[in-house]
N, C-alpha and C positions, 0 to 999 in steps of 0.2 A: 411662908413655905410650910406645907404638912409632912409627916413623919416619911409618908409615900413619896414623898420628891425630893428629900433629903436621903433615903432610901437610892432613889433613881440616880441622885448626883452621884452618890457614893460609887455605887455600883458600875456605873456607866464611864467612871473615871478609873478602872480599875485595867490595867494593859490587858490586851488581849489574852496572851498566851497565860495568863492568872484567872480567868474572869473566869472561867467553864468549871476551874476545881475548887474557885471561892464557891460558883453556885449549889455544885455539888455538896459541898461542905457544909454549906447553909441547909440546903434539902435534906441533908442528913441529921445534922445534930439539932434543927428543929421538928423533925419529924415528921417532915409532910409526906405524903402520900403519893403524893406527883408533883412534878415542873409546872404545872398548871397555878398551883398555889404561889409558889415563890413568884411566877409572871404576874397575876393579879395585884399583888404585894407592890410589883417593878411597877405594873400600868397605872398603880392608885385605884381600881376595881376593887380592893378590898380593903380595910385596915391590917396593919400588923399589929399582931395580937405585943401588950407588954412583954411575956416572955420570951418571943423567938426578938423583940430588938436586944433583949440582955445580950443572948445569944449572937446577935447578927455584931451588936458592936466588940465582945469579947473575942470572935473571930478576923474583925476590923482590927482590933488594938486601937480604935479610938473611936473618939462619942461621934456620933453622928444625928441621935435623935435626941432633941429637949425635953421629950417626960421621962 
């Protein structure tokens, strides 16, 4: 399993009514530009960069990616 599908587990296990202001959260405090990036990220289209996972698991409150 790659970072992107441990990513996607994460995420895609997250309840509903949490998921829209986790993603928000994420889009904001890594700094992207648009929802466009964080989807790529979900789809595995892109790598996520080492700093936005710091970020994505320190908003997780646990690890979710191995590098």
């Amino acid at each position: 399993m790659n970072d992107n599908q441990r990513f996607k587990n994460w995420y895609s296990n997250i309840p509903d009514d949490r998921r829209i202001a986790l993603r928000d959260r994420i889009i904001q405090e890594c700094r992207i530009a648009t929802t466009d990036v964080f989807y790529n990220w979900y789809r595995g289209r892109t790598a996520i960069p080492p700093l936005a996972k710091a970020v994505i698991e320190s908003i997780a409150s646990e690890k979710i990616f191995e590098s």
